[in-house]
Biopython code that builds the backbone (N, CA, C, O; Angstrom):
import numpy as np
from Bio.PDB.StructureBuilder import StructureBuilder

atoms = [
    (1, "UNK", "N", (12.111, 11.646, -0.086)),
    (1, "UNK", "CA", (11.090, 10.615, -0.097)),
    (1, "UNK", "C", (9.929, 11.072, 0.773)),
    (1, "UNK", "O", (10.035, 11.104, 1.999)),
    (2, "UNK", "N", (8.745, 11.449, 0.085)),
    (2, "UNK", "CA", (7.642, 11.121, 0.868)),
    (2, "UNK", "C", (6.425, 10.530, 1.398)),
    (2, "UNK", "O", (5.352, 11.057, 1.691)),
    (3, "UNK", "N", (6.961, 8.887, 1.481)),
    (3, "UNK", "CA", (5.784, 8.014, 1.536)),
    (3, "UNK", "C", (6.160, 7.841, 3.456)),
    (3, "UNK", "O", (7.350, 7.748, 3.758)),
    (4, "UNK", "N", (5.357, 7.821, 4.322)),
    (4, "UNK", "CA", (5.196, 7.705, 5.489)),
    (4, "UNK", "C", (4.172, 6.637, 5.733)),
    (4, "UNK", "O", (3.391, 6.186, 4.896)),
    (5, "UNK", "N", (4.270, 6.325, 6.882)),
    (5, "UNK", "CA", (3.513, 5.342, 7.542)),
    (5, "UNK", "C", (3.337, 5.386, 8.865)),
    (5, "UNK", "O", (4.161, 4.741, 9.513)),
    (6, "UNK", "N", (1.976, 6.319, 9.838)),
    (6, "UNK", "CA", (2.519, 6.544, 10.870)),
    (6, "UNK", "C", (3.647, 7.156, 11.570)),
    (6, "UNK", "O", (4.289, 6.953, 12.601)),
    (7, "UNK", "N", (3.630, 8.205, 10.342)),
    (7, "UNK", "CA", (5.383, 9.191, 10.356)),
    (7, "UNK", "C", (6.484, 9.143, 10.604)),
    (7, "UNK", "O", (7.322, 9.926, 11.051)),
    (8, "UNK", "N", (6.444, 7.462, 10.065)),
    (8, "UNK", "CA", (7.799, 7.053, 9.884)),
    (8, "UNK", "C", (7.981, 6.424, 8.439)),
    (8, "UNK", "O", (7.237, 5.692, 7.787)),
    (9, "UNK", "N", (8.984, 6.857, 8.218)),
    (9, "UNK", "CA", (9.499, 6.581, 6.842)),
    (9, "UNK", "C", (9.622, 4.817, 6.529)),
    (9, "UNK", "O", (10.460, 4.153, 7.140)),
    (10, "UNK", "N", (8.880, 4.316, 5.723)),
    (10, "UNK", "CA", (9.341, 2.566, 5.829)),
    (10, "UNK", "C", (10.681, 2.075, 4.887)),
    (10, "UNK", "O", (11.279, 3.038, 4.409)),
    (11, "UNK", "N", (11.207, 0.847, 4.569)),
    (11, "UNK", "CA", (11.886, 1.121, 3.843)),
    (11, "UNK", "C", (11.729, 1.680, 2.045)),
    (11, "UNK", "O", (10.691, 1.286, 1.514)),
    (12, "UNK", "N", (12.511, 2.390, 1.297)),
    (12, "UNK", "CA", (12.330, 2.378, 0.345)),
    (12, "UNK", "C", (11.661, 2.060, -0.978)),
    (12, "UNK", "O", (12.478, 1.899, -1.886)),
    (13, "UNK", "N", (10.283, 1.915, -1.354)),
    (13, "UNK", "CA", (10.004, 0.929, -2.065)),
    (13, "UNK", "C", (10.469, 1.116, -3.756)),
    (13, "UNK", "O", (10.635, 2.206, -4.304)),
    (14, "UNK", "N", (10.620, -0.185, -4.385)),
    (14, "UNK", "CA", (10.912, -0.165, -6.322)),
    (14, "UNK", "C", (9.864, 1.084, -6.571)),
    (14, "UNK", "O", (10.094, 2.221, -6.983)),
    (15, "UNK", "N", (8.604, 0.444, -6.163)),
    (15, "UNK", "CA", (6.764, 0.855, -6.947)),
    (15, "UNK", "C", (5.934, 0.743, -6.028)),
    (15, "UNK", "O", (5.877, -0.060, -5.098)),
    (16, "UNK", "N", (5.073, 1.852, -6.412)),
    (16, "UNK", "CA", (4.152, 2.375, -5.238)),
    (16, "UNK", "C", (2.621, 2.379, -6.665)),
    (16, "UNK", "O", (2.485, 3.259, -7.515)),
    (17, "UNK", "N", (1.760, 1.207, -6.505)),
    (17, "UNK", "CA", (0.467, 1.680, -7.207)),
    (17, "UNK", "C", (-1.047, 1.651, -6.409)),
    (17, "UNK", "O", (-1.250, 1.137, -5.309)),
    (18, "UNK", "N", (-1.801, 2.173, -7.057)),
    (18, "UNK", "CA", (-3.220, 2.064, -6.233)),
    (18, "UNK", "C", (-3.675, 0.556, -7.138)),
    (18, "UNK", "O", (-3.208, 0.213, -8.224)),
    (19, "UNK", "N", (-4.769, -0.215, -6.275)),
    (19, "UNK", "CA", (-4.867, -1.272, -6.905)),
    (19, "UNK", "C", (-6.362, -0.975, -7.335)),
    (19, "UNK", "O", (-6.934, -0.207, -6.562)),
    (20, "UNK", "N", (-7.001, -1.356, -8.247)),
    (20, "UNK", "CA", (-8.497, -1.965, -8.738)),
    (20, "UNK", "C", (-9.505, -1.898, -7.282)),
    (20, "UNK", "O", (-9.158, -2.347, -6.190)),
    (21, "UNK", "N", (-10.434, -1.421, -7.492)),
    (21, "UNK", "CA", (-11.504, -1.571, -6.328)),
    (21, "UNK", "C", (-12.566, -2.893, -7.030)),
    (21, "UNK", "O", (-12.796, -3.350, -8.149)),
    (22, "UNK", "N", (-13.012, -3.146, -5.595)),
    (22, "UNK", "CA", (-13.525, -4.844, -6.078)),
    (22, "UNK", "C", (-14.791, -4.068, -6.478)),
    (22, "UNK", "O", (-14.938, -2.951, -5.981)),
    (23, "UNK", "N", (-15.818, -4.593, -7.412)),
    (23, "UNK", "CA", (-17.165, -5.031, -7.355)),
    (23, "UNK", "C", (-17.723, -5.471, -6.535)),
    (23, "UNK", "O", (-17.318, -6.613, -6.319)),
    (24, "UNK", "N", (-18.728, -5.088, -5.709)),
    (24, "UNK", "CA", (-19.754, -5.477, -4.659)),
    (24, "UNK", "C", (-20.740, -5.964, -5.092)),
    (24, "UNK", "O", (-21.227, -7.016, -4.678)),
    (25, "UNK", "N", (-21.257, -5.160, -6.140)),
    (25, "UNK", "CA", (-22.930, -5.889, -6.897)),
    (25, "UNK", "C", (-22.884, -4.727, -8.514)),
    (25, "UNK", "O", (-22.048, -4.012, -9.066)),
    (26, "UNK", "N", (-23.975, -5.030, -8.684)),
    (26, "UNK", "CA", (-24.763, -4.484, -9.942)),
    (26, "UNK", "C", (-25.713, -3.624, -10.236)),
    (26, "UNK", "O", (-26.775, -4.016, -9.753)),
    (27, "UNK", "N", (-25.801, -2.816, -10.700)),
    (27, "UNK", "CA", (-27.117, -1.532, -10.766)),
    (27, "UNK", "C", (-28.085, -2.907, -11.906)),
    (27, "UNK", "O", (-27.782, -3.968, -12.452)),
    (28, "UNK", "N", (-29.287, -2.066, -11.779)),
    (28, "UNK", "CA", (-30.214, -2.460, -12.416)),
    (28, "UNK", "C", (-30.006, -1.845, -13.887)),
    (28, "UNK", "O", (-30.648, -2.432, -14.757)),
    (29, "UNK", "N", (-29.160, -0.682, -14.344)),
    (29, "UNK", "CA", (-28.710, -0.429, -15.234)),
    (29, "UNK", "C", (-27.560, -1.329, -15.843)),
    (29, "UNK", "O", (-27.219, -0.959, -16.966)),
    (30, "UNK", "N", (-26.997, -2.250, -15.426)),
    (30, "UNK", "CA", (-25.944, -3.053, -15.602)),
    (30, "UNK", "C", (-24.597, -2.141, -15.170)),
    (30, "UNK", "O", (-23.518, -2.300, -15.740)),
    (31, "UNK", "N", (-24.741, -1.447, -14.401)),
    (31, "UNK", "CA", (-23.416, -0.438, -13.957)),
    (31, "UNK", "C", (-22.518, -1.423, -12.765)),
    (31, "UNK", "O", (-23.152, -2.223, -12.077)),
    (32, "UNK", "N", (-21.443, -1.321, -12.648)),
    (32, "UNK", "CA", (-20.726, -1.821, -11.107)),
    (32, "UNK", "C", (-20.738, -0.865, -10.401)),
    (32, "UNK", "O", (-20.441, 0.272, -10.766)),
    (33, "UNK", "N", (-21.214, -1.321, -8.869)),
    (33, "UNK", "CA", (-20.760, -0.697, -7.402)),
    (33, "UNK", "C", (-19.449, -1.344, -6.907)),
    (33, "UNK", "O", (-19.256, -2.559, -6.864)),
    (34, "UNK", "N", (-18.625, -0.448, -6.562)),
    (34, "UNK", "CA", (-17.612, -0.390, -6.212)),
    (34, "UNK", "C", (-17.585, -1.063, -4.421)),
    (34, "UNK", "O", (-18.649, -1.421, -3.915)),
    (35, "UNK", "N", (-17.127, -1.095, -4.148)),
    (35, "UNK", "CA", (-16.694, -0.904, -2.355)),
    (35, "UNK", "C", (-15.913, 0.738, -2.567)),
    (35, "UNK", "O", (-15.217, 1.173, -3.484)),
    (36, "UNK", "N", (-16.264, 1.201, -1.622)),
    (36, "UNK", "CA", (-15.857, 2.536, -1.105)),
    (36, "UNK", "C", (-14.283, 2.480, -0.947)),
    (36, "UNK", "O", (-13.620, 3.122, -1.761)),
    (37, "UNK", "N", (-13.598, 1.718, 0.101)),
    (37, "UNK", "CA", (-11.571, 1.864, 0.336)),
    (37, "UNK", "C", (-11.258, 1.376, -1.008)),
    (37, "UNK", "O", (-11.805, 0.570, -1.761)),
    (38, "UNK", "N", (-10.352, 2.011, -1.071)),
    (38, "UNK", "CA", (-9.285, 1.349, -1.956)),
    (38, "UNK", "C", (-7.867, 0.593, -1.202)),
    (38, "UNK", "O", (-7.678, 0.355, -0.009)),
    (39, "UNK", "N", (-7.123, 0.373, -2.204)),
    (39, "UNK", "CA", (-6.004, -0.538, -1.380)),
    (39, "UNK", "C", (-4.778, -0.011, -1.922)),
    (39, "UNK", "O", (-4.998, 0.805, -2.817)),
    (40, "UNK", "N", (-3.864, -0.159, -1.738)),
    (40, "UNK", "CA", (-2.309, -0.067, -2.121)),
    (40, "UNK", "C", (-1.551, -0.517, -1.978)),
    (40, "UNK", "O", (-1.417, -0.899, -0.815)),
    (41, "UNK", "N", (-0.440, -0.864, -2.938)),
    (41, "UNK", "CA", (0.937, -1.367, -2.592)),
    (41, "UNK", "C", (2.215, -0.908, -3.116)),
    (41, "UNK", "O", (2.727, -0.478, -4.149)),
    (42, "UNK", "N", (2.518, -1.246, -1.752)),
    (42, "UNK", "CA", (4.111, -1.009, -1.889)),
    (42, "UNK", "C", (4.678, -2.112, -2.396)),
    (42, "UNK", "O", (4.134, -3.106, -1.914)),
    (43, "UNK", "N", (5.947, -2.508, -3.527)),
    (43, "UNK", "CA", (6.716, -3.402, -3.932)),
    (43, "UNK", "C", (8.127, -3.187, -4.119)),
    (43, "UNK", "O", (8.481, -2.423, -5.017)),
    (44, "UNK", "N", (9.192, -3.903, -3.210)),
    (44, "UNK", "CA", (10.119, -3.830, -3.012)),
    (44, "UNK", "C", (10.875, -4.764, -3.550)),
    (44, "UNK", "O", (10.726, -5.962, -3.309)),
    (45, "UNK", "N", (12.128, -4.077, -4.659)),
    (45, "UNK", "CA", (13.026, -5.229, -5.235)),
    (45, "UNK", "C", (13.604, -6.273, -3.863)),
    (45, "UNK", "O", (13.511, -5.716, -2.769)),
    (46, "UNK", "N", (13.998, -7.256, -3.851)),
    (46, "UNK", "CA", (14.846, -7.498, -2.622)),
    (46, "UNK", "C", (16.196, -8.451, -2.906)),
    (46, "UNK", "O", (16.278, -9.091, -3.954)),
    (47, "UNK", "N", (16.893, -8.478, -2.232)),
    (47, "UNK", "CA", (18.490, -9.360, -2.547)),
    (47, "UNK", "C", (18.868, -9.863, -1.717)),
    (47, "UNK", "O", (19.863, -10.574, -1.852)),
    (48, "UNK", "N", (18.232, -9.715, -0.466)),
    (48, "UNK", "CA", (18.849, -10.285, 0.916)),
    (48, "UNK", "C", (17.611, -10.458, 1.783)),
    (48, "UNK", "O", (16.609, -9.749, 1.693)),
    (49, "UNK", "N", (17.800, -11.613, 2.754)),
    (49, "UNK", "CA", (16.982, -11.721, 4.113)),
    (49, "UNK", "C", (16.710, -10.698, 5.039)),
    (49, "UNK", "O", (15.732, -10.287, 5.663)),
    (50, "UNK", "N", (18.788, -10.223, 4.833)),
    (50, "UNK", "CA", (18.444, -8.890, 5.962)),
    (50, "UNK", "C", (17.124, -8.079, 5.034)),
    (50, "UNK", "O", (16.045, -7.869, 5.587)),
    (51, "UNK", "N", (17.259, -7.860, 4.253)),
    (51, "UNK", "CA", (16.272, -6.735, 3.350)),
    (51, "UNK", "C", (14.991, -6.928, 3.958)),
    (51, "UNK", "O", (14.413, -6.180, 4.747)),
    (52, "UNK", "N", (14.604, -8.083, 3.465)),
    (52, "UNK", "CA", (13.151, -8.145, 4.012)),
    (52, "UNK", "C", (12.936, -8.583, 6.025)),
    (52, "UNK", "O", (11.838, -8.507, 6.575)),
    (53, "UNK", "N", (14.108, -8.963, 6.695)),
    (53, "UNK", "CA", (14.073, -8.908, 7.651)),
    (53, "UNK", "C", (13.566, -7.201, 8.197)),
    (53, "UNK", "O", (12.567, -6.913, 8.856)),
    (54, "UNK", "N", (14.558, -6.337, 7.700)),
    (54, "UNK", "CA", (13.959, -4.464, 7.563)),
    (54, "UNK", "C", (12.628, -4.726, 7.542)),
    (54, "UNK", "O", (11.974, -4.551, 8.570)),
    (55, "UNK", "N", (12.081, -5.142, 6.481)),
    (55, "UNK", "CA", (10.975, -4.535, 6.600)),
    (55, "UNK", "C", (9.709, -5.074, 7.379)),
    (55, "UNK", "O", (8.705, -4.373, 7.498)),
    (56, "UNK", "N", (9.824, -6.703, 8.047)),
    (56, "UNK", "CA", (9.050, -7.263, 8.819)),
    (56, "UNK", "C", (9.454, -5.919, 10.211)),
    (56, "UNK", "O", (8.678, -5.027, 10.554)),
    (57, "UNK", "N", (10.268, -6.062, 10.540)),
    (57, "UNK", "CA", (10.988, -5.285, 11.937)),
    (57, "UNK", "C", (9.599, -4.143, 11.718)),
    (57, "UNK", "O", (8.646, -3.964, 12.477)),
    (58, "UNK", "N", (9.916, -3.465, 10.359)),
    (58, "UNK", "CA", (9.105, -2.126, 10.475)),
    (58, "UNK", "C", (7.836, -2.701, 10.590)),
    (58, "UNK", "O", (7.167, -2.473, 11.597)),
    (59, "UNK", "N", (7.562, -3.167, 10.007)),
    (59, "UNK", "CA", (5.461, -3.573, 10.252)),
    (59, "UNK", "C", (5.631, -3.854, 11.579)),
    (59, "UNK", "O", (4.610, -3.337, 12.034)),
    (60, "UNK", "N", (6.126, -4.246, 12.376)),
    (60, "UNK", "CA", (6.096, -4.873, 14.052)),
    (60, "UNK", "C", (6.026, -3.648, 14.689)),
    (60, "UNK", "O", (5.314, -3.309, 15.634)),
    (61, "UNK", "N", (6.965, -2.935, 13.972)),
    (61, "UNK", "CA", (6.204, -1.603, 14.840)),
    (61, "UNK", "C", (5.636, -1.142, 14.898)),
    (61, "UNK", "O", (5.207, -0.616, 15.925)),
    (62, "UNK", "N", (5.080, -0.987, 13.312)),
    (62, "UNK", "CA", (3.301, -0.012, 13.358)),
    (62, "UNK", "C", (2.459, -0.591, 13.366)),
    (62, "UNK", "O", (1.415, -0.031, 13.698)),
    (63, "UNK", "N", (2.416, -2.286, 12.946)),
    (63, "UNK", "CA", (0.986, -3.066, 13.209)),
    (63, "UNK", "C", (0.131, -3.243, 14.609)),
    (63, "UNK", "O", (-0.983, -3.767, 14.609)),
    (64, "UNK", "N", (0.795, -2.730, 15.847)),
    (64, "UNK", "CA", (0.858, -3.266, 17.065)),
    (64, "UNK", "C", (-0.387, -2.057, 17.323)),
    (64, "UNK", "O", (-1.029, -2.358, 18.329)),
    (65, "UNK", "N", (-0.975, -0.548, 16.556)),
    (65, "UNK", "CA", (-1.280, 0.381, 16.569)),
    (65, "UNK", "C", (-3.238, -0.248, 16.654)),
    (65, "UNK", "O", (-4.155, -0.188, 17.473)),
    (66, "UNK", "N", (-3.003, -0.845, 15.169)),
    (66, "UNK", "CA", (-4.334, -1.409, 14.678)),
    (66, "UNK", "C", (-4.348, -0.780, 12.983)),
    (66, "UNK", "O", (-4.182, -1.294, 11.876)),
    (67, "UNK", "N", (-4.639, 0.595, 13.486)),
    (67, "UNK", "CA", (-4.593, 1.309, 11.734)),
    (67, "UNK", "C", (-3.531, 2.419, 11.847)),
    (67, "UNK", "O", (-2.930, 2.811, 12.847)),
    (68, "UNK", "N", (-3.459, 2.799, 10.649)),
    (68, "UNK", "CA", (-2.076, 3.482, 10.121)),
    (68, "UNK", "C", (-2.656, 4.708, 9.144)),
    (68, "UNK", "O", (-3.453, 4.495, 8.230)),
    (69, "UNK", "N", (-2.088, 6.126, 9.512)),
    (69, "UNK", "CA", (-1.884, 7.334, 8.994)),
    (69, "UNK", "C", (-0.750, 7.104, 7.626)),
    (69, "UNK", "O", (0.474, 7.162, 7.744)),
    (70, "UNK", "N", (-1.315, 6.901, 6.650)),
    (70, "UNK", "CA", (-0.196, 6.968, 4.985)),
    (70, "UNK", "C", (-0.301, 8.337, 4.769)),
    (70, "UNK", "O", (-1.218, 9.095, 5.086)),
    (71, "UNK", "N", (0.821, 8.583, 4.149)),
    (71, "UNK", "CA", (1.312, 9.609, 2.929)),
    (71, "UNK", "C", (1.944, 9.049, 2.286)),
    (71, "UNK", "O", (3.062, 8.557, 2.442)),
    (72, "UNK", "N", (0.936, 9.091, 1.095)),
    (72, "UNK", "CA", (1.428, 8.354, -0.125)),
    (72, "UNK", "C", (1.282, 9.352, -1.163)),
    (72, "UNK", "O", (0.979, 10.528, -0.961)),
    (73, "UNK", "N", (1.622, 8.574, -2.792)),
    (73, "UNK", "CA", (1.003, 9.478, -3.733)),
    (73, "UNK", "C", (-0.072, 9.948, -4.322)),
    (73, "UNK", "O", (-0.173, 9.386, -5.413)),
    (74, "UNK", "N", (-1.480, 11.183, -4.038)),
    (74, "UNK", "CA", (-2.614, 11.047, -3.987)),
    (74, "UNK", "C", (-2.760, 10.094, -5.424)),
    (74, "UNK", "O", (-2.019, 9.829, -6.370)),
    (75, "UNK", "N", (-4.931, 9.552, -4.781)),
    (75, "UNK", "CA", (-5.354, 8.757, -6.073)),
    (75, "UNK", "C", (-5.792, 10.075, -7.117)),
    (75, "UNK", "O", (-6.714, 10.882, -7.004)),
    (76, "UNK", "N", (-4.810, 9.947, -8.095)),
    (76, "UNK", "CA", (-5.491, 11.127, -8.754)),
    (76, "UNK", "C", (-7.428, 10.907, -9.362)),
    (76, "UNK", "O", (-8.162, 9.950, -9.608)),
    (77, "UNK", "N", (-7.531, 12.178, -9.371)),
    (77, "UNK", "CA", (-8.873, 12.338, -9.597)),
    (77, "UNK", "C", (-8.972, 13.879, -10.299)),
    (77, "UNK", "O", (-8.337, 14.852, -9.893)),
    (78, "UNK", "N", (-10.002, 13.881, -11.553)),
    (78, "UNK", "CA", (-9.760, 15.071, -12.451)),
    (78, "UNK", "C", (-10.345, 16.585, -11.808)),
    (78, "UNK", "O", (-11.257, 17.306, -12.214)),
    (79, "UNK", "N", (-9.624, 16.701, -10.896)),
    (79, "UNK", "CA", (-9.113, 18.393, -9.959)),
    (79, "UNK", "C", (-8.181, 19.249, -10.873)),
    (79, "UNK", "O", (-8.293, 20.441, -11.156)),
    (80, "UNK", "N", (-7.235, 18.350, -11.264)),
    (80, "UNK", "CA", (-6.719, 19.731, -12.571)),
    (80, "UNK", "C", (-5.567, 20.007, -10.796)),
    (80, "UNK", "O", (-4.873, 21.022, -10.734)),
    (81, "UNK", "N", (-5.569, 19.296, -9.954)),
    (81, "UNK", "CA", (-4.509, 19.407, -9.306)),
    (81, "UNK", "C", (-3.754, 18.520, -9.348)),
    (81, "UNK", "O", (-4.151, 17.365, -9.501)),
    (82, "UNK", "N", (-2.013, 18.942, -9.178)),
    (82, "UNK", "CA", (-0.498, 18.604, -9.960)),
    (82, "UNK", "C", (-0.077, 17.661, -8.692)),
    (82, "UNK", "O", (-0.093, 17.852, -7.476)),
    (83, "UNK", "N", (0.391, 16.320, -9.693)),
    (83, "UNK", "CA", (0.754, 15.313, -8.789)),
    (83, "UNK", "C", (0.944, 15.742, -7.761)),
    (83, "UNK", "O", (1.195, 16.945, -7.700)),
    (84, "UNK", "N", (0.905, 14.904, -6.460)),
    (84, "UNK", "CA", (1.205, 15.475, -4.932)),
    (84, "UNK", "C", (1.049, 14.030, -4.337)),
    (84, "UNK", "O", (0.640, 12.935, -4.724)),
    (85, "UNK", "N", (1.731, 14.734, -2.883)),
    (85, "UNK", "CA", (1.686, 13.399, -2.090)),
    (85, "UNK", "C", (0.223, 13.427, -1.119)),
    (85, "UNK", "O", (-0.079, 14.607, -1.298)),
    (86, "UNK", "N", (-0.859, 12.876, -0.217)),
    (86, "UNK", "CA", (-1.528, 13.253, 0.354)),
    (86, "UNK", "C", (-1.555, 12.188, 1.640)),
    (86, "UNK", "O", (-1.086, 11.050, 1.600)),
    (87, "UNK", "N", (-2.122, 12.726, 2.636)),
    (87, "UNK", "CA", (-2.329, 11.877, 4.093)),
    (87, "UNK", "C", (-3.926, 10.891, 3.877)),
    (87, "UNK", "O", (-5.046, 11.287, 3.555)),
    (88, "UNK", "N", (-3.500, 9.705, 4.162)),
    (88, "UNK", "CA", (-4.959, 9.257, 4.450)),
    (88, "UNK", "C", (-5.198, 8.193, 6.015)),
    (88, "UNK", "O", (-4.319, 7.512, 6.543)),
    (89, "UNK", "N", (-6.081, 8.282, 6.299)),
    (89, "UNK", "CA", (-5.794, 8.167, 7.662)),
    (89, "UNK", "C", (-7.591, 6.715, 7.846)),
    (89, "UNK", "O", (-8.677, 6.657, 7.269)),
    (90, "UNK", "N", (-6.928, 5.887, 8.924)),
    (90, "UNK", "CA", (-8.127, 5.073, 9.341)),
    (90, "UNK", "C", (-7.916, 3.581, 8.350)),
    (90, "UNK", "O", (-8.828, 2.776, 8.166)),
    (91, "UNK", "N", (-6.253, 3.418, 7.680)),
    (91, "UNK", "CA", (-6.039, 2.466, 6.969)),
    (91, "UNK", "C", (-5.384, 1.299, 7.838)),
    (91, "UNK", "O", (-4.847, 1.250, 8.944)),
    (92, "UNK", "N", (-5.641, 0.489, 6.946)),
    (92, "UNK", "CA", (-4.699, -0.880, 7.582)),
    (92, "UNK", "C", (-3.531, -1.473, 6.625)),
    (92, "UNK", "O", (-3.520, -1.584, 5.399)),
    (93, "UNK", "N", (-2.387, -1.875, 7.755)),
    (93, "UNK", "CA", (-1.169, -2.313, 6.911)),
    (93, "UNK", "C", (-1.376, -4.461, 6.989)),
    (93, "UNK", "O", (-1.697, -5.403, 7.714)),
    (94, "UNK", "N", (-1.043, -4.197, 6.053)),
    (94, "UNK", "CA", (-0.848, -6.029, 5.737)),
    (94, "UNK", "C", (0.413, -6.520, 6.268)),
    (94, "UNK", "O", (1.425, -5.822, 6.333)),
    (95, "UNK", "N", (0.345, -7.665, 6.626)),
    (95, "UNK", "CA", (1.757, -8.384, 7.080)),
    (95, "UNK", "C", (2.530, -8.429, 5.393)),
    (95, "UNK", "O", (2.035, -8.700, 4.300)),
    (96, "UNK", "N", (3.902, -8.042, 5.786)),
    (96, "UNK", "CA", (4.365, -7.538, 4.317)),
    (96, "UNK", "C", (4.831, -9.277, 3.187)),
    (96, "UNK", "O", (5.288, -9.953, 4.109)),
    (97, "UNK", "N", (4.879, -9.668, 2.647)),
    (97, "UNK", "CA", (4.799, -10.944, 1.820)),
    (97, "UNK", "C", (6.116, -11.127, 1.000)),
    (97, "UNK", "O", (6.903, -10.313, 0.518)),
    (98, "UNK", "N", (6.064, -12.694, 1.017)),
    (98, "UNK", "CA", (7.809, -12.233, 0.292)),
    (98, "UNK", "C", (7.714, -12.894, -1.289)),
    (98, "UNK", "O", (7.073, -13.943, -1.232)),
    (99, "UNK", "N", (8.141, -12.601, -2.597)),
    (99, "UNK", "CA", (7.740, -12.847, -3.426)),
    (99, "UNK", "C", (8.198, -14.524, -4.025)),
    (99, "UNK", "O", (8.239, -15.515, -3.295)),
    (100, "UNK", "N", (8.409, -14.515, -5.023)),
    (100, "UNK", "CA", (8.735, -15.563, -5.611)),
    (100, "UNK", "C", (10.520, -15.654, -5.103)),
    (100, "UNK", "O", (11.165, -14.736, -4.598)),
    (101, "UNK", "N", (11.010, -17.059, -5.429)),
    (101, "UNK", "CA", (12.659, -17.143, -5.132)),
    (101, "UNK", "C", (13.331, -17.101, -6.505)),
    (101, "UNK", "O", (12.632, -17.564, -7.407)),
    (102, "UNK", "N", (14.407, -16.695, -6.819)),
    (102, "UNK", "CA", (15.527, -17.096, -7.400)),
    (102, "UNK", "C", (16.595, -17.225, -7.125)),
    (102, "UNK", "O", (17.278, -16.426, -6.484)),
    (103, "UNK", "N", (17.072, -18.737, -7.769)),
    (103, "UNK", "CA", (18.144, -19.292, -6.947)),
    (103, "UNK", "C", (18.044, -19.752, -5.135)),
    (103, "UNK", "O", (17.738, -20.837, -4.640)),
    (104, "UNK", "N", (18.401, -18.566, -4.526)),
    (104, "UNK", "CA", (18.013, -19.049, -3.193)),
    (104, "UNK", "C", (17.799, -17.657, -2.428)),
    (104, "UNK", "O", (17.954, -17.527, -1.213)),
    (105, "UNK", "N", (17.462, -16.743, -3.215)),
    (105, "UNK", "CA", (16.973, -14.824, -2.539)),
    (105, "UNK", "C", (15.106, -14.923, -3.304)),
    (105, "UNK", "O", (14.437, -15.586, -4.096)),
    (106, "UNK", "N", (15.011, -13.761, -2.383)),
    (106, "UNK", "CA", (13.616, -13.820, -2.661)),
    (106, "UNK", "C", (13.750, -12.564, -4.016)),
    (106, "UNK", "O", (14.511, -11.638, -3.736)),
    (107, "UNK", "N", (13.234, -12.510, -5.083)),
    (107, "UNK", "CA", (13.046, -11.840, -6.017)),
    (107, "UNK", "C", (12.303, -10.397, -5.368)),
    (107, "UNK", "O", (12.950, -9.357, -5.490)),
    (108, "UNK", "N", (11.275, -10.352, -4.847)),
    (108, "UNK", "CA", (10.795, -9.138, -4.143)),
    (108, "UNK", "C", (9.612, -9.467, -2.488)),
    (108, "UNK", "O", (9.343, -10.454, -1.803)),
    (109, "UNK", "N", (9.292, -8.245, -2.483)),
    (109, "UNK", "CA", (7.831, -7.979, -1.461)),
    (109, "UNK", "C", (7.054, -7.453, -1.580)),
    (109, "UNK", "O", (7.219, -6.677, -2.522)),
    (110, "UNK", "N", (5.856, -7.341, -1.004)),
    (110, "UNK", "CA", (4.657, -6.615, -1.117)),
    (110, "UNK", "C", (4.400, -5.981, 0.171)),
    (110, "UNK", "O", (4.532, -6.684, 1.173)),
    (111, "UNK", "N", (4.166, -5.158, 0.259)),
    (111, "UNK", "CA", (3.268, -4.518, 1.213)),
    (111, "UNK", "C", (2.009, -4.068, 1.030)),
    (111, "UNK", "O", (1.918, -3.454, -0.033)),
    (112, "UNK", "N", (0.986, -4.127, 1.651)),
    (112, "UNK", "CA", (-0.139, -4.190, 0.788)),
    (112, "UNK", "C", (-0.639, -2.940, 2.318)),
    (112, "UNK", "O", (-0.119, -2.782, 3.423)),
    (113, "UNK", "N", (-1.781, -2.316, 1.684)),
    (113, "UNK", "CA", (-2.427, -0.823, 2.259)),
    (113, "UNK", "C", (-3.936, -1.284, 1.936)),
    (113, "UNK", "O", (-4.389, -1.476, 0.808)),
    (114, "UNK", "N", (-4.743, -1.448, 3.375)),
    (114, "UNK", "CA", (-5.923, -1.593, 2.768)),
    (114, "UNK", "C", (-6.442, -0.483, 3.721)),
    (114, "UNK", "O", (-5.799, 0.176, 4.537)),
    (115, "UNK", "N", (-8.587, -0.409, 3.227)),
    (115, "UNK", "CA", (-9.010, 0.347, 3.579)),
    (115, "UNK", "C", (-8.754, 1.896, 3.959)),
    (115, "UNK", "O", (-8.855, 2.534, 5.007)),
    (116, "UNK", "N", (-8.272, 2.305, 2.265)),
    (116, "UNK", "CA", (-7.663, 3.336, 1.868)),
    (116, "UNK", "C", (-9.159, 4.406, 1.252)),
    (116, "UNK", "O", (-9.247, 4.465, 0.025)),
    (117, "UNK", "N", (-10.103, 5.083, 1.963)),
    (117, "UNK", "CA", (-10.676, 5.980, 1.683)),
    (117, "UNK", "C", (-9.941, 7.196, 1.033)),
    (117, "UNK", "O", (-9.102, 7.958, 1.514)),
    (118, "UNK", "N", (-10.607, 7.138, -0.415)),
    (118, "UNK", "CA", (-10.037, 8.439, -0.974)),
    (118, "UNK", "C", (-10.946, 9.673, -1.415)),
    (118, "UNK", "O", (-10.415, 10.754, -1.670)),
    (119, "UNK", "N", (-12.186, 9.511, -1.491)),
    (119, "UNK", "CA", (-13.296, 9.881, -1.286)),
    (119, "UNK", "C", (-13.382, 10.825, -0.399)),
    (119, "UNK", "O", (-14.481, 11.293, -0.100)),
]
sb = StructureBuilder()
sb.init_structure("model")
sb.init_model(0)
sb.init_chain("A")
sb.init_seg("    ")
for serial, (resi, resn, name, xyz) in enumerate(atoms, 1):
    if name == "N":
        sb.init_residue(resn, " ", resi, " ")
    sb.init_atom(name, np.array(xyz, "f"), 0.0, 1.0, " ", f" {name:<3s}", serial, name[0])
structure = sb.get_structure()
């Protein structure tokens, strides 16, 4: 596994995607401007409290920092270079979220990665 966080391994996640960059405004051509970071998330099946108890524990440890060093999976971009993992550094971690319930377990989590310069 090589997704890190502050070079520590977090727990396991299901799915790891890059998300949509927002719209800021409009060219006079009718084009969209982007915002510059991107964001990411981590999503974790879950079955237990302890589960997501893990993974609050872990954000307590690296949120206390401010921002967070990822290695994740790079945003690809057409380099004609072969999937890889890459470091991005000067990001922020989200308090991790717990998903919908079934029955009486939480179905999953999110961890969310913002101000992800890939640029």
């Amino acid at each position: 596994m090589e997704y890190r966080i502050n070079g520590r391994e977090p727990p396991c996640p299901t799915t790891f995607r890059w998300l949509p960059r927002r719209v800021v405004d409009v060219q006079g051509d009718n084009r969209p401007i982007y915002a510059a970071p991107r964001q990411c998330e981590f999503r974790f099946d879950l079955v237990s409290y302890e589960d997501f108890s893990a993974l609050q524990d872990f954000f307590f440890t690296i949120q206390s920092t401010g921002v967070a060093v990822i290695n994740v999976p790079a945003y690809p971009y057409g380099t004609g270079i072969a999937y890889g993992y890459r470091e991005y550094s000067g990001c922020t971690m989200g308090e991790p979220a717990m998903g919908p319930f079934f029955e009486e377990y939480p179905t999953d989590a999110i961890l969310l990665i913002t101000n992800v310069v890939t640029e």
